[in-house]
DRENDO-1510 file (C-alpha; in Angstrom, 1 decimal, always signed):
<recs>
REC; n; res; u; v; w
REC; 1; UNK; -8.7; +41.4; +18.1 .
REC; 2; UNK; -5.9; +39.2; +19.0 .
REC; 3; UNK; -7.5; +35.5; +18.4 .
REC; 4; UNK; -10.9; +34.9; +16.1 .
REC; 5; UNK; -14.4; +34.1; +17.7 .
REC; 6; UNK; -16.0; +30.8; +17.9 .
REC; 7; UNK; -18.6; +31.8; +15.3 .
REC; 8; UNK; -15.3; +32.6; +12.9 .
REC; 9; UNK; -14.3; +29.4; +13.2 .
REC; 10; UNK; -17.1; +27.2; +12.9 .
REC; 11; UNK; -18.0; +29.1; +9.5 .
REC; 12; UNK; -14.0; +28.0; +8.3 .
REC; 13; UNK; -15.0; +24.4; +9.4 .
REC; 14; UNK; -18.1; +24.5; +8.1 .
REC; 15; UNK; -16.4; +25.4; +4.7 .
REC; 16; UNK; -13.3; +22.6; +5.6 .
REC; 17; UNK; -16.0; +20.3; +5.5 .
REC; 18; UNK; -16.5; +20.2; +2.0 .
REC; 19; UNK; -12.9; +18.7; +1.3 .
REC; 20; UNK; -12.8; +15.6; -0.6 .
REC; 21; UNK; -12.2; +12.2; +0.6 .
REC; 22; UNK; -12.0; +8.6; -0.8 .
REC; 23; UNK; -15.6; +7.4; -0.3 .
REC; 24; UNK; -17.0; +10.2; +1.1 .
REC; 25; UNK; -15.4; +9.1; +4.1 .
REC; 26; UNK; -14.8; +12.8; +5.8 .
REC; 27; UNK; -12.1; +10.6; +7.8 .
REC; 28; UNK; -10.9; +13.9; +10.2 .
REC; 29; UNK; -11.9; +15.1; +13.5 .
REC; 30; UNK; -11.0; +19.1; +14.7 .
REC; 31; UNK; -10.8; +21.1; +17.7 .
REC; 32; UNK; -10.2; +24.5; +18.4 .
REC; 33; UNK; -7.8; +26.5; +20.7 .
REC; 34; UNK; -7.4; +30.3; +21.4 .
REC; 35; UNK; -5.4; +30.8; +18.5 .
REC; 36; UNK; -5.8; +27.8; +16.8 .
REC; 37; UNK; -7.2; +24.9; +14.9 .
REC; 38; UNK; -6.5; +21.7; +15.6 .
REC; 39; UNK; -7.1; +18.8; +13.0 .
REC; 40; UNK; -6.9; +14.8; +14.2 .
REC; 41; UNK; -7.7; +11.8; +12.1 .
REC; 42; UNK; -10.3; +9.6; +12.9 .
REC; 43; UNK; -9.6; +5.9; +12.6 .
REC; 44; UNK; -12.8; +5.3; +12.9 .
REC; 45; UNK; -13.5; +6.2; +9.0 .
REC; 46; UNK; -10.4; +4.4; +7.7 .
REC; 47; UNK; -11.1; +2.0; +4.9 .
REC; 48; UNK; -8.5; -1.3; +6.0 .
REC; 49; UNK; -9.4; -3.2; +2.4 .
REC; 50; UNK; -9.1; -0.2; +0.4 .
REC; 51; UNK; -6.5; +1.9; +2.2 .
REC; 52; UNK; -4.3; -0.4; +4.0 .
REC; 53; UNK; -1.5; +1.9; +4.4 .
REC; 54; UNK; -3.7; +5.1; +5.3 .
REC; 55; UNK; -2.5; +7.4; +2.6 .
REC; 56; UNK; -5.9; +7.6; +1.7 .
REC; 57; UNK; -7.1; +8.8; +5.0 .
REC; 58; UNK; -4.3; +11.3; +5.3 .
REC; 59; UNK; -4.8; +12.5; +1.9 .
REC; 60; UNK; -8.1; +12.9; +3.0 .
REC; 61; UNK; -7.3; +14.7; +5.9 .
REC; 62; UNK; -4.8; +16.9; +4.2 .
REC; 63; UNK; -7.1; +18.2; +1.2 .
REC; 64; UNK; -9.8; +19.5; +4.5 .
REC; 65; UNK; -6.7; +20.7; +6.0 .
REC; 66; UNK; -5.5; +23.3; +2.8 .
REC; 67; UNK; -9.8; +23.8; +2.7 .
REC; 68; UNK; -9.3; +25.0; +6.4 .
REC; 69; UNK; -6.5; +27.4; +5.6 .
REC; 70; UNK; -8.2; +29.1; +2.8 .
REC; 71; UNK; -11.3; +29.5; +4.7 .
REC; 72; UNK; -9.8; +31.1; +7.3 .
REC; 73; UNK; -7.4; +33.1; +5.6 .
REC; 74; UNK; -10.2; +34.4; +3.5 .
REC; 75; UNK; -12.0; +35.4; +6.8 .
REC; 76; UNK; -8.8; +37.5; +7.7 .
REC; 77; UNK; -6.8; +34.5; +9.5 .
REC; 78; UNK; -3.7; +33.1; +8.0 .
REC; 79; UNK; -2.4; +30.2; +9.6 .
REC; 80; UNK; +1.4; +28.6; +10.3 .
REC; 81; UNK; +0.7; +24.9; +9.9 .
REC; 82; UNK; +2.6; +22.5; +12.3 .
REC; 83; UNK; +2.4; +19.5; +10.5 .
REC; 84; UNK; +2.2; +15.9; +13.0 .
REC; 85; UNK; +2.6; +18.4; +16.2 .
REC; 86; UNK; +3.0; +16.3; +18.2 .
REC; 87; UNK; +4.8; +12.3; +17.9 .
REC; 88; UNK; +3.3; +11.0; +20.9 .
REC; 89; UNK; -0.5; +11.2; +19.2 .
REC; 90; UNK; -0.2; +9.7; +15.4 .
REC; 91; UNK; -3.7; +10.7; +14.9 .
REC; 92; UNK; -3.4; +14.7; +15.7 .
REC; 93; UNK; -2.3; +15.8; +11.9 .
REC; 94; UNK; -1.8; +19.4; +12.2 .
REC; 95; UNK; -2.3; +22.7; +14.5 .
REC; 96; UNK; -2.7; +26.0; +12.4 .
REC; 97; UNK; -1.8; +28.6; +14.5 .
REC; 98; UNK; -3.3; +32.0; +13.2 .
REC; 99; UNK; -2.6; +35.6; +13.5 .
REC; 100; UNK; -4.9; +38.3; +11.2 .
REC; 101; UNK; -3.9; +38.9; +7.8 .
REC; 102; UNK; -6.0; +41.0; +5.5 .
REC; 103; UNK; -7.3; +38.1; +2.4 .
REC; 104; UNK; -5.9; +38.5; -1.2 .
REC; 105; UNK; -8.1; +38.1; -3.8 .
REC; 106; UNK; -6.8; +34.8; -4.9 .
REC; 107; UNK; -7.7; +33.8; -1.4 .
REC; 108; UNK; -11.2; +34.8; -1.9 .
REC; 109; UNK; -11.3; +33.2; -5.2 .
REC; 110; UNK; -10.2; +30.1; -3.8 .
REC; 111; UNK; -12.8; +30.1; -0.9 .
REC; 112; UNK; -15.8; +30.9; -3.1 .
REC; 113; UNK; -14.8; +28.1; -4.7 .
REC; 114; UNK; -15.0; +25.5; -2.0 .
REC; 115; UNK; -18.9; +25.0; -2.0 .
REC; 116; UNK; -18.7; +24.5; -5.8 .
REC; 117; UNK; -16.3; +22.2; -6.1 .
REC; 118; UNK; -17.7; +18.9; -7.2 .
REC; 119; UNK; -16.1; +15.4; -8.0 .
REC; 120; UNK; -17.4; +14.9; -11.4 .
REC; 121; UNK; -17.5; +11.6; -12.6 .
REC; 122; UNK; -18.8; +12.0; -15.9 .
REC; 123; UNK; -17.9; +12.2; -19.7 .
REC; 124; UNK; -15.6; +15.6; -19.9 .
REC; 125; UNK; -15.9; +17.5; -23.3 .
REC; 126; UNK; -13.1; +16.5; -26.1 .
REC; 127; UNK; -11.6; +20.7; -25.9 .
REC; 128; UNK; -8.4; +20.8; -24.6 .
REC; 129; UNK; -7.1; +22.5; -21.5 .
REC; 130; UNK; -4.9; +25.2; -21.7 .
REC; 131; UNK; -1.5; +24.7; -21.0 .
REC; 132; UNK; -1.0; +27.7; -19.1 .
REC; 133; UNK; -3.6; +26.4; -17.1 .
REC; 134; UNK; -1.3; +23.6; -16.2 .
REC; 135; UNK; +1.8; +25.8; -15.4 .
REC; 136; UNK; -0.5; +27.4; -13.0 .
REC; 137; UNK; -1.4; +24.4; -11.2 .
REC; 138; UNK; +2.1; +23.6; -10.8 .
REC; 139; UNK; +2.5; +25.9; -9.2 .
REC; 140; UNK; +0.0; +25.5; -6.7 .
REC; 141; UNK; +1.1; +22.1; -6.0 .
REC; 142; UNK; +4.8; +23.3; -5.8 .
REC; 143; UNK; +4.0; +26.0; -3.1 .
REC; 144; UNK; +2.8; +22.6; -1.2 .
REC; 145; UNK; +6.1; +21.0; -1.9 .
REC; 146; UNK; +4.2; +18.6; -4.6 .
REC; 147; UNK; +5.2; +17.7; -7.9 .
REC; 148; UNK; +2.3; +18.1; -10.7 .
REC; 149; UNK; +3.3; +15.6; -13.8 .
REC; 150; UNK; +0.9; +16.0; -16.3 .
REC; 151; UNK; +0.0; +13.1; -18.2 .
REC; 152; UNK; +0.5; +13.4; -22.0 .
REC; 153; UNK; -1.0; +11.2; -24.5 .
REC; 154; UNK; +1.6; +8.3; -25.5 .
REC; 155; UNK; +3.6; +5.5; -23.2 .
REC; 156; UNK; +3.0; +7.7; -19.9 .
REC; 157; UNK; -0.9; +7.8; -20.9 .
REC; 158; UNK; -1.1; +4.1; -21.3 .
REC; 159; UNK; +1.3; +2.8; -17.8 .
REC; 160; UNK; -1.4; +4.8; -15.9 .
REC; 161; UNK; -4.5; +3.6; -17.7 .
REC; 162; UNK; -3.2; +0.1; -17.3 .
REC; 163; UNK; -2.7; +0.3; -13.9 .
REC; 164; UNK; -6.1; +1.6; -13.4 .
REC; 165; UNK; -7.6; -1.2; -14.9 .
REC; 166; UNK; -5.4; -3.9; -13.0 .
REC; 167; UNK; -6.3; -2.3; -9.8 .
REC; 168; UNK; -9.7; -2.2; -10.5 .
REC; 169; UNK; -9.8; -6.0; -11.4 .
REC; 170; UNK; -7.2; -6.4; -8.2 .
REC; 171; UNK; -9.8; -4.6; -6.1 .
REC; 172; UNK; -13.1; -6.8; -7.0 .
REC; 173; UNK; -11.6; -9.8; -7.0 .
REC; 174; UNK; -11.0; -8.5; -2.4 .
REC; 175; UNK; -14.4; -9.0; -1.0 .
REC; 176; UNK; -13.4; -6.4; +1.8 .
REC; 177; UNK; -12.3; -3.7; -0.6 .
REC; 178; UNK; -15.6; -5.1; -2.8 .
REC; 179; UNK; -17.8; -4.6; +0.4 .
REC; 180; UNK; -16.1; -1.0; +1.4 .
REC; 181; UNK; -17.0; +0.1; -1.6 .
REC; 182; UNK; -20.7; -1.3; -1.5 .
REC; 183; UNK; -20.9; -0.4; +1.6 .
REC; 184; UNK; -19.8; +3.8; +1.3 .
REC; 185; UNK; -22.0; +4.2; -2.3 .
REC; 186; UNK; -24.7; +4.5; -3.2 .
REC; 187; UNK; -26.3; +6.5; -0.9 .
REC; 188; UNK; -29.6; +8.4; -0.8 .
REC; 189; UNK; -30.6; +11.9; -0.7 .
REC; 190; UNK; -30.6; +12.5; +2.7 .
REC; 191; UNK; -27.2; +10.4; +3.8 .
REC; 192; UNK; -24.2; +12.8; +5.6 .
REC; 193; UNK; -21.5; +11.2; +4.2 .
REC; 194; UNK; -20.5; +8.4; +1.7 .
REC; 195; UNK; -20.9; +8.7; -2.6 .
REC; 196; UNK; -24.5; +9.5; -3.4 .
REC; 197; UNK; -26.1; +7.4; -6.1 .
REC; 198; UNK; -27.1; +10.6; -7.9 .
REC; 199; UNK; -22.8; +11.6; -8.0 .
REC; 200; UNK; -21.6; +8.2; -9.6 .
REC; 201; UNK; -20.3; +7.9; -13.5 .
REC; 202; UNK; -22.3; +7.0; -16.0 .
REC; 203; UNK; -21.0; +4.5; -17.3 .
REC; 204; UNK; -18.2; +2.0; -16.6 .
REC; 205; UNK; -15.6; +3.9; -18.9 .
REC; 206; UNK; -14.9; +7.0; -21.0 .
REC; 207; UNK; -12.3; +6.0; -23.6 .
REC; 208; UNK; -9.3; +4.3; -22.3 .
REC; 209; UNK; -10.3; +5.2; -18.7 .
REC; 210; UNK; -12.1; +2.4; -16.6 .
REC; 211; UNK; -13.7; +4.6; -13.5 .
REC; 212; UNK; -14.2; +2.9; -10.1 .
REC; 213; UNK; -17.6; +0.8; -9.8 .
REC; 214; UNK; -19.5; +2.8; -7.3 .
REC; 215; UNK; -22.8; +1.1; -6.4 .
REC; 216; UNK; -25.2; +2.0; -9.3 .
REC; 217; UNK; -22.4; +2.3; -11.6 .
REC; 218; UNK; -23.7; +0.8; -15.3 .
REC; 219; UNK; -21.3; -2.5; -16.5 .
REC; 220; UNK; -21.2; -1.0; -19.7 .
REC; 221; UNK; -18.6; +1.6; -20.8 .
REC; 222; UNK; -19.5; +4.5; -22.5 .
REC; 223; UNK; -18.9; +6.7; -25.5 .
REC; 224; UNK; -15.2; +6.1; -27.0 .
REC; 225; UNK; -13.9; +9.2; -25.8 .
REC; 226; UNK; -14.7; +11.5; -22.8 .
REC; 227; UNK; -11.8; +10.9; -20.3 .
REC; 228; UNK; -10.2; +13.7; -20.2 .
REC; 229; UNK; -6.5; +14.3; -18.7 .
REC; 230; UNK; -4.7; +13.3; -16.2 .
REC; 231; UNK; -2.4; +14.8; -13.6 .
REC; 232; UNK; -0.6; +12.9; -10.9 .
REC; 233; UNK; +0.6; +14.1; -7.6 .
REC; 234; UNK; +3.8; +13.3; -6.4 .
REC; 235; UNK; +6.2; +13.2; -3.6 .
REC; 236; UNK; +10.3; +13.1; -2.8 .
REC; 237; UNK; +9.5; +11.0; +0.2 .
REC; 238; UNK; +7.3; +8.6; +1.4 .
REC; 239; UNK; +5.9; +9.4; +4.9 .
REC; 240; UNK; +2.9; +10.5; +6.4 .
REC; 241; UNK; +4.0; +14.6; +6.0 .
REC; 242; UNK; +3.9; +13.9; +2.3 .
REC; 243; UNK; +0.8; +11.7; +2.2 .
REC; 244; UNK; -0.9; +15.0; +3.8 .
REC; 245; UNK; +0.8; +17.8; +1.7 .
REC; 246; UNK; -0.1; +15.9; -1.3 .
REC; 247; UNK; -3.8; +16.1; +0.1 .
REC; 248; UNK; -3.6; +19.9; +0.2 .
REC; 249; UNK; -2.0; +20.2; -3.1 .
REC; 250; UNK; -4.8; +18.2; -4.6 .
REC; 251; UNK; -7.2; +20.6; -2.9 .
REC; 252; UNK; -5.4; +24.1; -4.3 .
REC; 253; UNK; -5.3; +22.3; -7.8 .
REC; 254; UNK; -9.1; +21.3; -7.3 .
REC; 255; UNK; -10.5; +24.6; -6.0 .
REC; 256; UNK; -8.0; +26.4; -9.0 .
REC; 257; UNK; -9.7; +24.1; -11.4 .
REC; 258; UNK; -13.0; +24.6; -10.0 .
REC; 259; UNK; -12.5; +28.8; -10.2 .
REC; 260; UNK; -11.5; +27.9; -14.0 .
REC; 261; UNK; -14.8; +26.1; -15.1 .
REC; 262; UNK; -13.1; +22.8; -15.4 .
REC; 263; UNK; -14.8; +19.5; -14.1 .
REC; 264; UNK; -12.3; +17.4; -12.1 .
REC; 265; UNK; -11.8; +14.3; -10.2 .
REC; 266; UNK; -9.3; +12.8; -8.0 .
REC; 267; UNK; -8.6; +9.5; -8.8 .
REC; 268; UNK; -6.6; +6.9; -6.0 .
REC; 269; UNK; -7.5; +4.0; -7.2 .
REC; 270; UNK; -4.2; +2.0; -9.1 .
REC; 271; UNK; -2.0; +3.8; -5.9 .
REC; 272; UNK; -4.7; +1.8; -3.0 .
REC; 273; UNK; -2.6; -1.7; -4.7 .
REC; 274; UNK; +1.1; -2.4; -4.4 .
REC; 275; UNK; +1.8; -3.8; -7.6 .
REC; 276; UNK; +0.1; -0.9; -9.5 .
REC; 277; UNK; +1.4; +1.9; -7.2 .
REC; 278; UNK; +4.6; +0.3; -8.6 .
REC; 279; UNK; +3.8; +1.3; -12.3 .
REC; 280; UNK; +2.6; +4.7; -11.3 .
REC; 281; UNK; +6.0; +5.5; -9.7 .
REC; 282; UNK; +7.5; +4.4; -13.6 .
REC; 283; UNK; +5.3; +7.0; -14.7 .
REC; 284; UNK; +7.2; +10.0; -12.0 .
REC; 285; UNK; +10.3; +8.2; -13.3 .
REC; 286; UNK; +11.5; +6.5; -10.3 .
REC; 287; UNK; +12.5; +9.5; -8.2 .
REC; 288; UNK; +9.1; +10.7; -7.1 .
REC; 289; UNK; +6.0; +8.7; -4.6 .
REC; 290; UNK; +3.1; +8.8; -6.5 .
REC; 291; UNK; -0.1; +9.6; -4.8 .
REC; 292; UNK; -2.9; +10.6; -6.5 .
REC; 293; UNK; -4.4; +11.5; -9.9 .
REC; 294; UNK; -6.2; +14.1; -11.1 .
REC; 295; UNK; -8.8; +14.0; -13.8 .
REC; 296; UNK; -9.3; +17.1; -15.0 .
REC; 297; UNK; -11.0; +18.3; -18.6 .
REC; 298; UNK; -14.3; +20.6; -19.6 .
REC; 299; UNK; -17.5; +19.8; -18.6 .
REC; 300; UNK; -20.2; +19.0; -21.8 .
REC; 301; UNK; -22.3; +21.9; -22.7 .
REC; 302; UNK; -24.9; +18.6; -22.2 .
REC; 303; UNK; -24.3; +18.1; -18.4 .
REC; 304; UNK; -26.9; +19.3; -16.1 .
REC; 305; UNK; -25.4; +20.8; -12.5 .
REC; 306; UNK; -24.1; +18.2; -10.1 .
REC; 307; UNK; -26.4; +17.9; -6.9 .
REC; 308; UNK; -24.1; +19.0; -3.9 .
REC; 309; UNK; -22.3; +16.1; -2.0 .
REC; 310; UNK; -23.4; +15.4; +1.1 .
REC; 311; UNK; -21.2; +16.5; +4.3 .
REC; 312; UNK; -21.9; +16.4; +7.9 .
REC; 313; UNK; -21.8; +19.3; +10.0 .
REC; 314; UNK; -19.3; +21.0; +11.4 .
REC; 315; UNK; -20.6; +20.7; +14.9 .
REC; 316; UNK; -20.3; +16.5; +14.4 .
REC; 317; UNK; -16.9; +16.6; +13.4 .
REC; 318; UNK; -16.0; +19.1; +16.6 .
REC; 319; UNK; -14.8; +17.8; +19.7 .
REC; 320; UNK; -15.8; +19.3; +22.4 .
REC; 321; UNK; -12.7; +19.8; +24.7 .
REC; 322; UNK; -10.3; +22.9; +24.0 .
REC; 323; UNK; -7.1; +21.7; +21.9 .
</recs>
């Protein structure tokens, strides 16, 4: 067989689907050629308040992207990504060309992991996470051409912490960041997209770690400790190439968490605000482009299973027409 079937790659989107994205947006449209798979933005689902530079959206965008190469490689398809194709359409993000490869097991692990994966919000356990763990997921990231700086407790711990907090306070003090966020949480049971009310934190902090106000999100903070760690993403450059690869290297460090039994969360808050995107680079050390963090620690033994995140299907984020 020289290019997959339709039904191979509806079941890789239908698997690409289940990528993260700020608010539950699922900000991406895709299309499908002979021997390829073609992703596109849609502007449509951009957050102006929250995102107004669109790194959010490409992140987005990116992490469904890496999801789409793993499912497909793990369905025998590798893929050469062309990143931003083509300059005369912004919005079409990448084309992965494929050509059959036979899937390693990581691969497989990876893609097993995918419907699992869960943004988990609440207190993590007080264990500690391996630092071979860490080396690992460095890795990952590197092979994306992202830097992974893991947080350690100390001056590092408290510039991001801070920043969180003043972006928080920055964010609901905008009425149309305030009514994004209203307006993409708190959803019910049978919503396709957006936060569900049943997947926001439980409380309004863990420790020194003030968590985004979701709708349904208690005032008070919680138990003195519970945070977890923290891993931020970073970039050599500042474009919308990196905003994207530091999408996929959040997803390979997700689903790799995930496959490990850790809970985990990305976290985009303080880098959505120009003055605490500022601090966050101080934390890189002036040479990098922050872009996202990464909460990462054990789930309690206490925590009951996270109800699945509601997606829409892959045949509503297909467009019809032939890339």
């Amino acid at each position: 067989m020289t290019a997959p079937g339709r039904e191979t790659l509806l079941a890789a989107l239908a698997l690409a689907v289940h990528a993260p994205s700020v608010h539950n947006t699922q900000p991406w449209r895709w299309r499908f050629g002979r021997r390829s798979v073609h992703l596109y933005a849609d502007p449509l689902r951009w957050l102006p308040a929250t995102d107004p530079a669109e790194r959010d959206l490409l992140m987005s965008c990116g992490a469904a992207l890496h999801h789409a190469r793993v499912a497909l490689a793990a369905l025998g398809w590798a893929g050469t990504v062309h990143r931003l194709p083509n300059p005369a359409y912004p919005d079409h993000l990448a084309a992965i060309e494929l050509h059959p490869r036979e899937p390693s097991l990581e691969v497989l692990a990876m893609a097993t992991a995918i419907p699992h994966r869960r943004s988990d919000r609440r207190r993590y356990a007080s264990w500690p996470v391996p630092q071979a763990r860490y080396r690992e997921y460095s890795g990952l990231a590197a092979a994306e051409g992202v830097v992974l700086h893991v947080v350690s407790q100390g001056r590092d711990r408290t510039r991001v912490v801070e920043a969180i907090a003043k972006a928080d306070q920055l964010q609901r003090s905008n009425p149309q960041a305030a009514e994004e966020l209203a307006r993409w949480s708190g959803r019910g049971r049978w919503a396709e997209d957006g936060v569900p009310a049943a997947s926001v934190s439980e409380a309004a902090s863990y420790g020194d770690l003030r968590l985004r106000p979701y709708a349904g999100t208690p005032d008070t903070p919680g138990p003195s400790d519970g945070a977890g760690e923290l891993l931020v993403l970073g970039t050599a450059s500042d474009d919308r190439v990196a905003a994207l690869k530091a999408g996929e290297a959040a997803s390979a460090v997700l689903l790799a968490a995930t496959t490990d039994g850790l809970a985990s969360c990305p976290l985009t808050q303080p880098l959505e605000v120009g003055s605490t995107r500022a601090r966050m680079t101080d934390v890189l050390g002036g040479d990098l482009v922050p872009h996202m963090i990464i909460r990462i620690g054990w789930p309690t033994l206490a925590g009951h299973p996270l109800p699945k995140t509601p997606r829409r299907p892959a045949d509503e984020v297909l467009d019809p027409q032939p890339a």
